[in-house]
KEMIMI-128608 format. One record per atom (N, C-alpha, C): x, y, z; residue number from 0; residue in three letters; atom name. Coordinates in pm, whole numbers, plus 50000, padded with zeros to 5 digits. Each point is the difference from the previous one (the first is absolute). Layout:
REM residues N
{xx:X | yy:Y | zz:Z | k:NUM | r:ALA | a:CA}
...
//
This chain:
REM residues 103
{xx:29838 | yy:57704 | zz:86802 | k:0 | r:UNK | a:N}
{xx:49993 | yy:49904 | zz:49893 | k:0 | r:UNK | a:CA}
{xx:50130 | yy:50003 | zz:49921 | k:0 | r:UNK | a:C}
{xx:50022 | yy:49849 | zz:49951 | k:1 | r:UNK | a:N}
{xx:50153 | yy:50019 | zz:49948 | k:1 | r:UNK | a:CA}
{xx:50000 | yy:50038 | zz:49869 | k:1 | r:UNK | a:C}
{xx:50073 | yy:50042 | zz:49876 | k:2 | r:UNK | a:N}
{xx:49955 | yy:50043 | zz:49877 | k:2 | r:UNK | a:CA}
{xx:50101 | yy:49922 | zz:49950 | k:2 | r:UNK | a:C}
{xx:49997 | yy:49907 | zz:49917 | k:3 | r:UNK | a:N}
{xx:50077 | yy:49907 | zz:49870 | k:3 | r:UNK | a:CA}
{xx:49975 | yy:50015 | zz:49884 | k:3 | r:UNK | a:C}
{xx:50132 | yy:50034 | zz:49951 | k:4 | r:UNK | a:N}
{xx:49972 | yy:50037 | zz:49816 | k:4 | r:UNK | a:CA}
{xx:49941 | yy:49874 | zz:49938 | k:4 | r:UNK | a:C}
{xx:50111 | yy:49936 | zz:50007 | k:5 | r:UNK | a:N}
{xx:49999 | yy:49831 | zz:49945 | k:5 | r:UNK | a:CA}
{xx:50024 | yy:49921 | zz:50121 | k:5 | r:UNK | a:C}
{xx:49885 | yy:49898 | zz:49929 | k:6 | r:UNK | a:N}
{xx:50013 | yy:49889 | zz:50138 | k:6 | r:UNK | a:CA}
{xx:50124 | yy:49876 | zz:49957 | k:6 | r:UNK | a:C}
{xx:50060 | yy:50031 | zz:49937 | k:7 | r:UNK | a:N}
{xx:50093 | yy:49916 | zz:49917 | k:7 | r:UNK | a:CA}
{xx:50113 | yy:50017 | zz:50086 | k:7 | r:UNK | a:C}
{xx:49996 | yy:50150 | zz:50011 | k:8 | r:UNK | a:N}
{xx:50117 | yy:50026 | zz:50040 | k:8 | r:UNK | a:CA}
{xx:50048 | yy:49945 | zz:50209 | k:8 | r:UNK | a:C}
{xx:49878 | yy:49981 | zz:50027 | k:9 | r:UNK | a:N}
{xx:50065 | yy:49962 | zz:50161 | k:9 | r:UNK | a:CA}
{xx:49975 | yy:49872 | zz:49978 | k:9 | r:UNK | a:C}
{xx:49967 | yy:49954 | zz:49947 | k:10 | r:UNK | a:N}
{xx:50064 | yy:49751 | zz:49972 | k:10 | r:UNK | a:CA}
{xx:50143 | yy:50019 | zz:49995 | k:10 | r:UNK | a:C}
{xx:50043 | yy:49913 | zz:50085 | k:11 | r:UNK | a:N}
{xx:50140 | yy:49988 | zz:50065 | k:11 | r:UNK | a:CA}
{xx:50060 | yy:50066 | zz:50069 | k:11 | r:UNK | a:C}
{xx:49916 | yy:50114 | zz:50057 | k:12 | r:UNK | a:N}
{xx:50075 | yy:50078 | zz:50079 | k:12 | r:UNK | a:CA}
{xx:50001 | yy:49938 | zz:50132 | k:12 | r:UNK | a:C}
{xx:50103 | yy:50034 | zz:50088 | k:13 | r:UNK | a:N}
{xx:50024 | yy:49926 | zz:50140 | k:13 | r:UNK | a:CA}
{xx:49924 | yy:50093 | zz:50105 | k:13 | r:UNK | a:C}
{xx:49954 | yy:49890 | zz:50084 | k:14 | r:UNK | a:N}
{xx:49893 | yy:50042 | zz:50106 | k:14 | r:UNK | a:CA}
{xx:50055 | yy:50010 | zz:50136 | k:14 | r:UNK | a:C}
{xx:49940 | yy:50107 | zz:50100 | k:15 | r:UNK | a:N}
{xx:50095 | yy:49990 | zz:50107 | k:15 | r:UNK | a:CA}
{xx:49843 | yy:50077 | zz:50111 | k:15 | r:UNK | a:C}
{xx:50007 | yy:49894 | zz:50081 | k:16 | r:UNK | a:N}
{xx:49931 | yy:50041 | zz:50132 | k:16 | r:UNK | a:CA}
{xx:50068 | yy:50191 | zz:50070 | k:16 | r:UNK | a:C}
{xx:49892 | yy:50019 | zz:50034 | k:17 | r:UNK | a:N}
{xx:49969 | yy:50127 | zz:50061 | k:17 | r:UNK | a:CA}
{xx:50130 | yy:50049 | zz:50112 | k:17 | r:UNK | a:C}
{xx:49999 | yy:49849 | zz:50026 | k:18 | r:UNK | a:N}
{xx:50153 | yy:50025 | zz:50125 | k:18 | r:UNK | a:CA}
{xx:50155 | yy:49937 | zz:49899 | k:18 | r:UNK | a:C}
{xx:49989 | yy:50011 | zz:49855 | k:19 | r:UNK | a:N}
{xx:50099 | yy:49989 | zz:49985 | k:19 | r:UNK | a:CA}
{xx:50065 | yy:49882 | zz:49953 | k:19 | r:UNK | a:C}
{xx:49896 | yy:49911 | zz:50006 | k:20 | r:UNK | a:N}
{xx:50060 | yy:49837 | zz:50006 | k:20 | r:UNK | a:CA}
{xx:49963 | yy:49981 | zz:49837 | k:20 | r:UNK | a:C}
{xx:50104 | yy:49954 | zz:49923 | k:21 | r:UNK | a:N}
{xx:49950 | yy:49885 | zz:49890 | k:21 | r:UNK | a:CA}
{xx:49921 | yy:49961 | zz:49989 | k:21 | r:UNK | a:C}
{xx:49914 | yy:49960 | zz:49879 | k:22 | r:UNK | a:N}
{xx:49880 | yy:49899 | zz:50020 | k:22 | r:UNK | a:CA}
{xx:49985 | yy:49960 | zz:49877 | k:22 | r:UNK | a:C}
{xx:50038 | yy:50037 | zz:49879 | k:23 | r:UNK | a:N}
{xx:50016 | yy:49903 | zz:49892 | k:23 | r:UNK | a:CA}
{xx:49985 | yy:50112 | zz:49863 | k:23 | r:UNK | a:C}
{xx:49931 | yy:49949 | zz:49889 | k:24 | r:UNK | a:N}
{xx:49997 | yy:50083 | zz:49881 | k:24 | r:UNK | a:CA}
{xx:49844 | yy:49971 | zz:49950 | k:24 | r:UNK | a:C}
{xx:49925 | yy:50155 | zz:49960 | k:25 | r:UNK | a:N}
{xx:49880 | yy:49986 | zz:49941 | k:25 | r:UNK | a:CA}
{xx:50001 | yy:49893 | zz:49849 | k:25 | r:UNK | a:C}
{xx:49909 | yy:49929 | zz:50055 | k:26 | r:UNK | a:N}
{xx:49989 | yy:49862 | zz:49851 | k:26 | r:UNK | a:CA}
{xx:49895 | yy:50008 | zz:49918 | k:26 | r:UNK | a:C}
{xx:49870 | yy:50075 | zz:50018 | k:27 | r:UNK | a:N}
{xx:49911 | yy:49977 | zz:49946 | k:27 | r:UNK | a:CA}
{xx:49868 | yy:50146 | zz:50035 | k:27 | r:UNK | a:C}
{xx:49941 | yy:50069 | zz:49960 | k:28 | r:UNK | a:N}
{xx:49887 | yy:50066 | zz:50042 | k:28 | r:UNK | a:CA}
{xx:49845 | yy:50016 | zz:49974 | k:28 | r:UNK | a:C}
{xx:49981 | yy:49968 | zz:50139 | k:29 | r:UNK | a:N}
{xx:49795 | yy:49939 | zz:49977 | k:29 | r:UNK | a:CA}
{xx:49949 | yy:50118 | zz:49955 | k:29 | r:UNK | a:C}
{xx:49903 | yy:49981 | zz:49925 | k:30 | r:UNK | a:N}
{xx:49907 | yy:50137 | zz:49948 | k:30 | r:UNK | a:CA}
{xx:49873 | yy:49952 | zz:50005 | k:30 | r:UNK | a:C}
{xx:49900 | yy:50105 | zz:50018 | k:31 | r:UNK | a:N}
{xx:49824 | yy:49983 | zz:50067 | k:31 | r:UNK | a:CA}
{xx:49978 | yy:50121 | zz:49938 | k:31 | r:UNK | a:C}
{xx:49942 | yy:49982 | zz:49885 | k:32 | r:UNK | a:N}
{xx:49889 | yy:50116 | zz:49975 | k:32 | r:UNK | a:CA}
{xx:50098 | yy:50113 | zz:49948 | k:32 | r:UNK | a:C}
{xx:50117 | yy:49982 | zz:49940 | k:33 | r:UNK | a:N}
{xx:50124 | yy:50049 | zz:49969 | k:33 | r:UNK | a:CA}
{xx:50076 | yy:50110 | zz:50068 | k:33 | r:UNK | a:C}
{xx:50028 | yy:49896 | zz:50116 | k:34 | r:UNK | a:N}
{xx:50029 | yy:50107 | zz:50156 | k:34 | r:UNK | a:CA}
{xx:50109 | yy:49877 | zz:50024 | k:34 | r:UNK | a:C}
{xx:50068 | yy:50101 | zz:50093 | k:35 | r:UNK | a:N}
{xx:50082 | yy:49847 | zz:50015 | k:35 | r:UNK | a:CA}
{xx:49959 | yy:49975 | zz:50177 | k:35 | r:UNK | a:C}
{xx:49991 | yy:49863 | zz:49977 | k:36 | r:UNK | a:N}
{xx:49948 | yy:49942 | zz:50146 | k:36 | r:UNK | a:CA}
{xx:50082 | yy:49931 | zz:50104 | k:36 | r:UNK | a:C}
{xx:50077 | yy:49947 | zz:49917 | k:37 | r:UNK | a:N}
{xx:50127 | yy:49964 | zz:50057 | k:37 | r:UNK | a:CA}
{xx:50154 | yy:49969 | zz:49964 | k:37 | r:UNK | a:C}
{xx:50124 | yy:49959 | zz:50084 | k:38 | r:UNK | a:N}
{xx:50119 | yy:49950 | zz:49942 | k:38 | r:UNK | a:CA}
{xx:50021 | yy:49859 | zz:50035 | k:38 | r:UNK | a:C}
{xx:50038 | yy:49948 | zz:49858 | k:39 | r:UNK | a:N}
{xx:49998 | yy:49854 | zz:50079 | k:39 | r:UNK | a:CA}
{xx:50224 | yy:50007 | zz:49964 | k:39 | r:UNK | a:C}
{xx:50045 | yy:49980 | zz:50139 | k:40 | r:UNK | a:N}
{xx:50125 | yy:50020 | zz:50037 | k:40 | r:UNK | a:CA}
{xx:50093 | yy:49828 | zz:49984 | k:40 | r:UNK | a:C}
{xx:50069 | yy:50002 | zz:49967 | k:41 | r:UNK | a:N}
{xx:50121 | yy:49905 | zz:50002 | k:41 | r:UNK | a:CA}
{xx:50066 | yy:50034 | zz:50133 | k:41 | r:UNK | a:C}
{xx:49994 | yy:49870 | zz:50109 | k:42 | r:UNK | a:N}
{xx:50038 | yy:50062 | zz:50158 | k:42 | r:UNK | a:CA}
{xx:50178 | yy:49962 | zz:49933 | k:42 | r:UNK | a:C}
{xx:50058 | yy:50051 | zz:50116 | k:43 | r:UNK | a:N}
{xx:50142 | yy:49979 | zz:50023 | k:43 | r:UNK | a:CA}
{xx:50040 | yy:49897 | zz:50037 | k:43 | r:UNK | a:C}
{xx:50125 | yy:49905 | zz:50043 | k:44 | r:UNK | a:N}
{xx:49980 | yy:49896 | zz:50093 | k:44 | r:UNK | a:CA}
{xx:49992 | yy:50030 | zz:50128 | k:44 | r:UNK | a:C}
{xx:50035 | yy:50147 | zz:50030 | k:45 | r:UNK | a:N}
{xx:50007 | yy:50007 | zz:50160 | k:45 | r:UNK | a:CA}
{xx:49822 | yy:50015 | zz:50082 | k:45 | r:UNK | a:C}
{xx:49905 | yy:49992 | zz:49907 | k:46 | r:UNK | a:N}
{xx:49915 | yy:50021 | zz:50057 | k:46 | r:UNK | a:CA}
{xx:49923 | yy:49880 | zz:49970 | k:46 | r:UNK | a:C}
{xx:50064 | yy:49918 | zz:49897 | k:47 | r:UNK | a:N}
{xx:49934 | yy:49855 | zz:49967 | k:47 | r:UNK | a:CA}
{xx:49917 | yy:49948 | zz:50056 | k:47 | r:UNK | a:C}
{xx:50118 | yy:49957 | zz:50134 | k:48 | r:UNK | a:N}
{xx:49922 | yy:49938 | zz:50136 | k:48 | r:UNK | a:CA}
{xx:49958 | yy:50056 | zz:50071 | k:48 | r:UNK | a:C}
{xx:49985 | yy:50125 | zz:50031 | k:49 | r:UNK | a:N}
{xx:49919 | yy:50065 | zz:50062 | k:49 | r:UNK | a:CA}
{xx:49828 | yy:49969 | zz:49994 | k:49 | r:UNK | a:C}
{xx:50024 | yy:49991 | zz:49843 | k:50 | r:UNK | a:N}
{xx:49861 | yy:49988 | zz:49960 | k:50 | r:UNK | a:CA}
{xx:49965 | yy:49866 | zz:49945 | k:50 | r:UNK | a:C}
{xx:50069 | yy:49905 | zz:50047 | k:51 | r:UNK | a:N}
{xx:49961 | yy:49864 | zz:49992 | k:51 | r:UNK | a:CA}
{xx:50035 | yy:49937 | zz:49881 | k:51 | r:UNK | a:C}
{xx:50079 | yy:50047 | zz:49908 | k:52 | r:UNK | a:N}
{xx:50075 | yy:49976 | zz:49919 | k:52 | r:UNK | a:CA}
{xx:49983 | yy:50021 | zz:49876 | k:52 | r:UNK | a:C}
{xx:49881 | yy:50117 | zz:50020 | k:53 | r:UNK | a:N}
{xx:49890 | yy:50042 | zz:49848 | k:53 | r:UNK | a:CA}
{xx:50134 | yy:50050 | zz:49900 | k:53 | r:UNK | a:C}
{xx:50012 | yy:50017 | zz:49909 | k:54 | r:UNK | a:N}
{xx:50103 | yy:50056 | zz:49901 | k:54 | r:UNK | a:CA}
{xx:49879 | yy:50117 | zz:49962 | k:54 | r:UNK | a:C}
{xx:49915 | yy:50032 | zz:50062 | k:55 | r:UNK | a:N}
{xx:49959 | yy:50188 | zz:49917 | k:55 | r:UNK | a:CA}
{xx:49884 | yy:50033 | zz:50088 | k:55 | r:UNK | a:C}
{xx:49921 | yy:50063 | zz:50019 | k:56 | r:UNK | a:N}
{xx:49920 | yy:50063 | zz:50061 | k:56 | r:UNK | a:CA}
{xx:49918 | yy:50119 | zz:49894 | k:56 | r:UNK | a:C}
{xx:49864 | yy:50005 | zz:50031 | k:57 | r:UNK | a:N}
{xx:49954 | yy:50151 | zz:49942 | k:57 | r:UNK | a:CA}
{xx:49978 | yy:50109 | zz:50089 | k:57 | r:UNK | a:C}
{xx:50072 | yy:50080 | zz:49955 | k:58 | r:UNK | a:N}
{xx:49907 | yy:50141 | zz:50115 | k:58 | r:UNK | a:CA}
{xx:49950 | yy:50050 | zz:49950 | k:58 | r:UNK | a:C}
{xx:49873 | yy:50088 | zz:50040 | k:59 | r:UNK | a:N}
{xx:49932 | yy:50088 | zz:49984 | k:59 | r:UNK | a:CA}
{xx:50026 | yy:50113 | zz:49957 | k:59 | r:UNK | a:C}
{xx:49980 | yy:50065 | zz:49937 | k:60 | r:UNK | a:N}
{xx:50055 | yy:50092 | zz:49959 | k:60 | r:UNK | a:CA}
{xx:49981 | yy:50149 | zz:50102 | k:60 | r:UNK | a:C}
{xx:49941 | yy:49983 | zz:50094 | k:61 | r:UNK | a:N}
{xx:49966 | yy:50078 | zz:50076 | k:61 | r:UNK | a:CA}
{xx:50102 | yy:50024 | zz:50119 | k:61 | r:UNK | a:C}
{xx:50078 | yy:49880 | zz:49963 | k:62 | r:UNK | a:N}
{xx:50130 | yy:49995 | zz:50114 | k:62 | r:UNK | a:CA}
{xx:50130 | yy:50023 | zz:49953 | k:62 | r:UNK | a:C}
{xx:49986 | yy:50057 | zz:49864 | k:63 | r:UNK | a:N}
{xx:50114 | yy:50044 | zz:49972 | k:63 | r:UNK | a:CA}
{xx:50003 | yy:50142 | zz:50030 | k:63 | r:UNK | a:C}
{xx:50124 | yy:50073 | zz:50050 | k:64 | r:UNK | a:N}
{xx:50043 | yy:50091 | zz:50053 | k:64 | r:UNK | a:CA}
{xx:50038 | yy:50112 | zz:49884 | k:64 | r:UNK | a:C}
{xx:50087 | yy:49921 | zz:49871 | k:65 | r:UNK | a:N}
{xx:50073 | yy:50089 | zz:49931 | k:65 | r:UNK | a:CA}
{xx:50076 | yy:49913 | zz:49898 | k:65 | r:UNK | a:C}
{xx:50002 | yy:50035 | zz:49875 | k:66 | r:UNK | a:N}
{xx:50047 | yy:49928 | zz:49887 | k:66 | r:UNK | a:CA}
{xx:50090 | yy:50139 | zz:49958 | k:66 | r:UNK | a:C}
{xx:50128 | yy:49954 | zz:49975 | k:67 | r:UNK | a:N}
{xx:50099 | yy:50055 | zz:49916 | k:67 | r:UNK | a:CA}
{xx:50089 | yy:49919 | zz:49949 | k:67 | r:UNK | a:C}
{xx:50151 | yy:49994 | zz:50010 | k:68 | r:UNK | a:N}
{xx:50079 | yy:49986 | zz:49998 | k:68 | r:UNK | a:CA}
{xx:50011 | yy:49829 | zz:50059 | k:68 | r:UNK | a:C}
{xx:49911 | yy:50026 | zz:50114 | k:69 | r:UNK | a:N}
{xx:49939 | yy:49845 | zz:50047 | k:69 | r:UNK | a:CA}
{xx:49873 | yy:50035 | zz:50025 | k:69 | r:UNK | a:C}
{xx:49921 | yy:49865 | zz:50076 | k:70 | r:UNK | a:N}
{xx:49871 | yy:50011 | zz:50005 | k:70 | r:UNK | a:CA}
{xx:50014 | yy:49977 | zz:50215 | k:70 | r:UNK | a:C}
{xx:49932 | yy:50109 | zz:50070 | k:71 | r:UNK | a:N}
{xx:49996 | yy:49986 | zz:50167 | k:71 | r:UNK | a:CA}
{xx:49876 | yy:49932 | zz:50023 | k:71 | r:UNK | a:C}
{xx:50003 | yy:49911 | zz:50084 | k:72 | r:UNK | a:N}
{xx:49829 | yy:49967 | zz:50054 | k:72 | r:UNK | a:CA}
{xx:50032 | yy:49949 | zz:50107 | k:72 | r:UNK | a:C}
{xx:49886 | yy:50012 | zz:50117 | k:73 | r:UNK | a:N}
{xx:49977 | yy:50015 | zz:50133 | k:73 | r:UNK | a:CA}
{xx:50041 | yy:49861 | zz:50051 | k:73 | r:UNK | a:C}
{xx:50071 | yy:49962 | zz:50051 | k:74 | r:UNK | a:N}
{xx:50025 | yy:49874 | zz:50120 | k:74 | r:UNK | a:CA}
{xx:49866 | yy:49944 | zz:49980 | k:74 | r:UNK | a:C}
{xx:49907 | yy:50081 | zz:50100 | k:75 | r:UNK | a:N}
{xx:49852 | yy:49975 | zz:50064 | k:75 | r:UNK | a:CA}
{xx:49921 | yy:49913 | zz:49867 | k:75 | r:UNK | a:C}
{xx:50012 | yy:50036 | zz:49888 | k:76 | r:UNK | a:N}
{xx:49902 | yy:49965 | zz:49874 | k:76 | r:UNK | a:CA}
{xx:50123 | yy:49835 | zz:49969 | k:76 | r:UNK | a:C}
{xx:50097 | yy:49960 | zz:50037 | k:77 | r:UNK | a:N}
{xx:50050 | yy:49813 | zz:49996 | k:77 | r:UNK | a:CA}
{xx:49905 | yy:49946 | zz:50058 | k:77 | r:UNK | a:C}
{xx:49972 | yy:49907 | zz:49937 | k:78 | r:UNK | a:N}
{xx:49932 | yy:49908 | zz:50047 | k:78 | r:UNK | a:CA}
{xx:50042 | yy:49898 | zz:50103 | k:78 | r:UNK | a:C}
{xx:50002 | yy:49927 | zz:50094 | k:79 | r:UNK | a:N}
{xx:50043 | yy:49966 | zz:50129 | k:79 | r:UNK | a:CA}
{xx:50018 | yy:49824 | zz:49965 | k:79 | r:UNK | a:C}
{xx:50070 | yy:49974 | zz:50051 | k:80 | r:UNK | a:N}
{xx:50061 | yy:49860 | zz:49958 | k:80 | r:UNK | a:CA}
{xx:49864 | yy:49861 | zz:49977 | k:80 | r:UNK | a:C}
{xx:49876 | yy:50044 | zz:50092 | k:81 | r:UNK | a:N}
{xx:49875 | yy:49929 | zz:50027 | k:81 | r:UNK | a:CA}
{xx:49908 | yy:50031 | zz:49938 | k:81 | r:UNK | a:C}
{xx:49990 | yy:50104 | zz:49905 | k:82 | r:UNK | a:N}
{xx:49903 | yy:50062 | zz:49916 | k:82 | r:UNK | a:CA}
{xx:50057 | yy:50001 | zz:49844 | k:82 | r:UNK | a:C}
{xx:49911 | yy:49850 | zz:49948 | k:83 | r:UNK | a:N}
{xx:50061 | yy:49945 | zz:49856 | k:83 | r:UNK | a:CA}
{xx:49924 | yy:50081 | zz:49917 | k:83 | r:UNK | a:C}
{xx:49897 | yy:50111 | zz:50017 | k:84 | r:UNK | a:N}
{xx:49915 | yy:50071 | zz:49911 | k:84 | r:UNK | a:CA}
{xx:50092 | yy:50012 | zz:49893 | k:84 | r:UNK | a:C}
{xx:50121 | yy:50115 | zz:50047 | k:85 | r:UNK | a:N}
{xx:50037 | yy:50061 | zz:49879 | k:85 | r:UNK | a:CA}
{xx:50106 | yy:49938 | zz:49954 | k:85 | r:UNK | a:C}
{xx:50054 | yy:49895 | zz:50050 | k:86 | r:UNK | a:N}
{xx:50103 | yy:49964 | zz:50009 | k:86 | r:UNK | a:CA}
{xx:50037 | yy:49906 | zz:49850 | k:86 | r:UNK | a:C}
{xx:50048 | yy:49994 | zz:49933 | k:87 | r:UNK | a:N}
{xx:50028 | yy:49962 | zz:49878 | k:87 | r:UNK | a:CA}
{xx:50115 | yy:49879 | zz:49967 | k:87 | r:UNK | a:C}
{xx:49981 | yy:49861 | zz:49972 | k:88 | r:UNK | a:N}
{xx:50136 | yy:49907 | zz:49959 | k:88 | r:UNK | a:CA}
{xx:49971 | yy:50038 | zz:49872 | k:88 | r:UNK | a:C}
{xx:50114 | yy:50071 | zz:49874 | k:89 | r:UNK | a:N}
{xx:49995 | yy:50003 | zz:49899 | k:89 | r:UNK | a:CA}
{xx:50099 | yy:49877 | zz:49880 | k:89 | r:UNK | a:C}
{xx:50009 | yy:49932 | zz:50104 | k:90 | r:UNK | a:N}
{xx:50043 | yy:49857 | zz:49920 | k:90 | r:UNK | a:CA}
{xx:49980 | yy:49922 | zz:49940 | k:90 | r:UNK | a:C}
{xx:49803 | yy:49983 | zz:50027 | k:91 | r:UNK | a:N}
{xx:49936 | yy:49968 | zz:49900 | k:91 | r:UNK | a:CA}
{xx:49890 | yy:50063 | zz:49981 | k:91 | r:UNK | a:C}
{xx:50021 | yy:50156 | zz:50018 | k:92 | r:UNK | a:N}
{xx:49875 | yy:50084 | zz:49950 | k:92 | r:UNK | a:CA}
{xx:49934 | yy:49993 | zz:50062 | k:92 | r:UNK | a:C}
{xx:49950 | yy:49964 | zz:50131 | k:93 | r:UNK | a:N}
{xx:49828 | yy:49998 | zz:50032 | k:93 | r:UNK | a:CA}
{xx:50042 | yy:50058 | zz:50167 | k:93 | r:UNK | a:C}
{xx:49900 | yy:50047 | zz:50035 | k:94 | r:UNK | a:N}
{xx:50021 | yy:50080 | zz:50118 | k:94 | r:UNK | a:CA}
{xx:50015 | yy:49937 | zz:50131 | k:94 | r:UNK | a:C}
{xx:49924 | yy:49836 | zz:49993 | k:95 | r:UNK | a:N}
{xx:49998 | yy:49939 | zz:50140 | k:95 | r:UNK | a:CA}
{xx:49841 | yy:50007 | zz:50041 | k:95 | r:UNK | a:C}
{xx:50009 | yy:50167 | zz:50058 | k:96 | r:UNK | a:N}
{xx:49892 | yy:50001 | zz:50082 | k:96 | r:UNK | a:CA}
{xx:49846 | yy:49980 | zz:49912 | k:96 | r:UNK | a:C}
{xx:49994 | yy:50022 | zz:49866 | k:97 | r:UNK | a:N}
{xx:49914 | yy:50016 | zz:49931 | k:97 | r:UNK | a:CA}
{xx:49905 | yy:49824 | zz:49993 | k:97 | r:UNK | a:C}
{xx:50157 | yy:49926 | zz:50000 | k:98 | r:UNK | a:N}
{xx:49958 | yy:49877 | zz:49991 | k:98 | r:UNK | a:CA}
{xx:49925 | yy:49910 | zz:50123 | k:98 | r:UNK | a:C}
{xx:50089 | yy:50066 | zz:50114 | k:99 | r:UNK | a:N}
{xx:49955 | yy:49938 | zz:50079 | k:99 | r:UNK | a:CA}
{xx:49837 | yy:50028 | zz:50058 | k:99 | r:UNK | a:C}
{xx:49951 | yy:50139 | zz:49974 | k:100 | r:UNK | a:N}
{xx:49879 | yy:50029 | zz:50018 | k:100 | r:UNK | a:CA}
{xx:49898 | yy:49916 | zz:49876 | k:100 | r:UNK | a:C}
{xx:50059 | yy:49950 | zz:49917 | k:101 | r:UNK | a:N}
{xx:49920 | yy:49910 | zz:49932 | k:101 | r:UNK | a:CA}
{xx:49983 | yy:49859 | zz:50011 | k:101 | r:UNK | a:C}
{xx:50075 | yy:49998 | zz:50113 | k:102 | r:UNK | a:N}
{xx:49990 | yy:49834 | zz:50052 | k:102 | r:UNK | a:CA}
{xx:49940 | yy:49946 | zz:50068 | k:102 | r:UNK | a:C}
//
């Protein structure tokens, strides 16, 4: 389990996949029951299109590896270019997928 003094303190820190790669800066953190549940991430551009052009993503918090200096999380826990679950346009605030399951 990871231990954080302040959760203040890792917003803006830069995020980097398990193998090393860039992936953007922590923007925001979900809390459940005053736990934290997830990161919702600001992607990079290099992974933009990867992921269909979402500008952020949330992970789980279960897929993060290690918060210091930066924050590590697993390749495996991105969400895949076809899976809009987590996938986030923060351009005008609303997630996409939330909407479309209400249609």
């Amino acid at each position: 389990m990871l231990r954080i003094k302040n959760i203040s303190e890792v917003i803006g820190k830069k995020v980097y996949t398990a193998e090393g790669d860039f992936f953007g800066f922590v923007e925001e953190v979900n809390l459940y029951d005053n736990r934290i549940d997830g990161w919702k991430i600001r992607v990079s551009s290099g992974f933009m299109s990867s992921l269909g052009g979402a500008r952020g993503v949330v992970i789980p918090h279960q897929f993060v590896k290690a918060i210091g200096d930066v924050v590590v999380v697993t390749k495996a826990s991105l969400p895949a270019k076809d899976d809009g679950a987590d996938m986030l346009d923060m351009s005008d605030g609303s997630t996409g997928a939330a909407e479309e399951e209400l249609a």
